[in-house]
N, C-alpha and C positions, 0 to 999 in steps of 0.2 A: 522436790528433788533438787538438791544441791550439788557443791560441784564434787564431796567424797559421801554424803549422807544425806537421808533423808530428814525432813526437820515437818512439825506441825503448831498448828497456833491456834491454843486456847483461852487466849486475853495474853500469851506471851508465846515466845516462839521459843521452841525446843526440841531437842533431838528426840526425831522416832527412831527407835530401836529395830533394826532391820536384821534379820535371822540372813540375810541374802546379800548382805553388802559388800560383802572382799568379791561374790560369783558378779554382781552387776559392776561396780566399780571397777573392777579386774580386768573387765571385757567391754569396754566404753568408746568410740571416738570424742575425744575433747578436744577436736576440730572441727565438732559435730552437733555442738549443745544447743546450737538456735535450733536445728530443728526437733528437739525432745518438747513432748509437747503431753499434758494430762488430760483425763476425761475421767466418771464416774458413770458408777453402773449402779445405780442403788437399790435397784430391785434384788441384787445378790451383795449389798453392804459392800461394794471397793470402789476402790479409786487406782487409775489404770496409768502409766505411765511409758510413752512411748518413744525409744531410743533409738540410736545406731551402732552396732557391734563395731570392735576396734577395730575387722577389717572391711568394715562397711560405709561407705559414704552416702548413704538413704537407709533408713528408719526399716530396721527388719529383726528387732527384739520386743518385748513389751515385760513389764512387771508388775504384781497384783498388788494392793494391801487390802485386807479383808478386813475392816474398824469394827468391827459386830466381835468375830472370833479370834481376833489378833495374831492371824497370821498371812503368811507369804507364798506368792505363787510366778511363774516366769514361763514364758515359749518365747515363741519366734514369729513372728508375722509381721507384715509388711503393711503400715498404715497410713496413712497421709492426713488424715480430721477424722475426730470424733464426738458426735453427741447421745447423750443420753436418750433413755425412751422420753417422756416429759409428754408431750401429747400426743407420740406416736406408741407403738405398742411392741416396739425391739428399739434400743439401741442401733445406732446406724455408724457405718464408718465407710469413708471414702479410700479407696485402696490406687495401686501404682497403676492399674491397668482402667482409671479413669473410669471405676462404676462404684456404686455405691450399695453395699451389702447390710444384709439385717444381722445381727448378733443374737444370740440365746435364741436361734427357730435352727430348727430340723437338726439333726444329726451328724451330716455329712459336709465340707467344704464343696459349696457353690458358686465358688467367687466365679467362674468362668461362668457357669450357667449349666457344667459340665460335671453332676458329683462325682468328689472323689474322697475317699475314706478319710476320717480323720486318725493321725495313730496318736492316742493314746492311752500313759500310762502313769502309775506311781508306785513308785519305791520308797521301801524302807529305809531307815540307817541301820547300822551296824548292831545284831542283836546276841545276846549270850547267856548261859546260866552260870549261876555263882559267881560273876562278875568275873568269866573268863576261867576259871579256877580248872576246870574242866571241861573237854571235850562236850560237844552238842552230837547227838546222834536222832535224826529225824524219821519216823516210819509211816506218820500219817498226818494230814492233810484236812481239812475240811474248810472249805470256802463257805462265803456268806454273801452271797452276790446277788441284783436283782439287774434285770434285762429291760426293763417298761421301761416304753417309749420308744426300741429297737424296733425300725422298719425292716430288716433283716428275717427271713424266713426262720433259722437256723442260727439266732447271732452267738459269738462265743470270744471267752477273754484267753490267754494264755497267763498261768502261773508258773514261776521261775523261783527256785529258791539256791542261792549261790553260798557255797563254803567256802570258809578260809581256814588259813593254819593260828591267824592272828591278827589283830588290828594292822590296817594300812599294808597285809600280803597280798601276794596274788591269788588268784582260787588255787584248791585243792586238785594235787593231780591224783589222777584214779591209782589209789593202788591195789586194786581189785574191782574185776568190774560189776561184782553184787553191790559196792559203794560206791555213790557216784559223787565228782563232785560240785555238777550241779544236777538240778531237775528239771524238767518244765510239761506243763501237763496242760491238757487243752481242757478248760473249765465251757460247759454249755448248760441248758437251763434250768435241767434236772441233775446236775452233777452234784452228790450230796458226798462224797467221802474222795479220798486220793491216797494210793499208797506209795510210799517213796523209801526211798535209803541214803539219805545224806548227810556225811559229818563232817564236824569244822567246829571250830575255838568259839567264831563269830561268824553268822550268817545275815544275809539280805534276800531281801522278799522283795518280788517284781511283779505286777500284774499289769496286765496291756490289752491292747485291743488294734487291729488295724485293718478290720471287716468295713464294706459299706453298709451301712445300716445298722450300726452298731453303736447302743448308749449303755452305760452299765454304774448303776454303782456299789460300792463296796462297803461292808457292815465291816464285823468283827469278824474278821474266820480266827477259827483255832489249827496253833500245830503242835502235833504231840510230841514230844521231845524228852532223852530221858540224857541222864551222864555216860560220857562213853569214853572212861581213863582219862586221862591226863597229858598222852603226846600223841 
């Protein structure tokens, strides 16, 4: 990590190509750079790098790079050292409140000793048919989600899907409320289908989670979508 990009050395040093550099660069203290500091997790192929947001003076950002699938990942959390598993059996990091926590075990944020849910989620980018040419009209839904590993009785994600008029608008206001212009629908273990009503130019897909006991992850779902005009 350098002081506008990320750089790697394979017998020479050269720029990594980061999908996420204007979002970390953007939002950096560089009053702040001794204390950025990196770690690896190799049992999930990255290399982890731990920063301070530009209005933070203590380390409460982090960013991923994944060198297996070649991509990028980012949150928020608060670290102080970290090492790798190596002859332990998690990854360890030492945090601001002076304990030192396992990474990739249980579900839940434990750092107090106290769980509490972890929220997350991922979004789409911006999606269309016929390259915008025409209206998106949505009616149905079907996820592709798996729950294992959830200590959670009942765990469940929420799915969101947001319309626009058009690249970089704001959402769609209802002009009827058979149409909406977003969705959100509560996905749980046995949830095989979803019907909706939502139109827009370009849409975005949200799925989250903020239950305790809640892990999940996400296949392919499909949504059905047909053209619907042109304004």
């Amino acid at each position: 990590m350098g002081v506008d990009k990320f750089y790697l050395y394979d017998g020479r040093v050269q720029t990594l190509t980061c999908d996420l550099r204007r979002h970390i660069f953007g939002d950096i203290n560089i009053n702040q750079y001794e204390q950025v500091f990196a770690g690896t997790n190799e049992g999930f192929n990255e290399v982890w790098w731990f920063y301070c947001s530009a209005s933070s003076s203590t380390i409460d950002r982090y960013v991923v790079y994944n060198y297996l699938e070649k991509i990028w990942y980012y949150g928020s959390m608060g670290r102080t050292a970290w090492i790798d598993s190596g002859l332990r059996e998690y990854p360890q990091a030492a945090t601001y409140s002076y304990n030192l926590v396992n990474h990739e075990f249980g579900v839940d944020d434990n750092v107090s000793g106290v769980p509490v849910p972890i929220e997350a989620y991922i979004e789409s980018a911006e999606f269309d048919i016929e390259d915008g040419e025409h209206f998106g009209f949505v009616w149905r839904m079907l996820p592709d989600l798996t729950f294992q590993g959830s200590t959670a009785a009942t765990p469940q994600v929420t799915m969101t899907l947001y319309g626009m008029n058009g690249s970089g608008s704001g959402l769609n206001q209802e002009a009827a409320k058979a149409v909406a212009r977003t969705s959100t629908a509560t996905i749980e273990q046995f949830t095989n289908i979803i019907y909706t009503r939502v139109r827009g130019r370009q849409m975005i897909m949200k799925i989250g989670s903020s239950g305790l006991g809640t892990t999940w992850q996400l296949g392919a779902p499909r949504i059905d979508i047909r053209p619907d005009g042109r304004r």
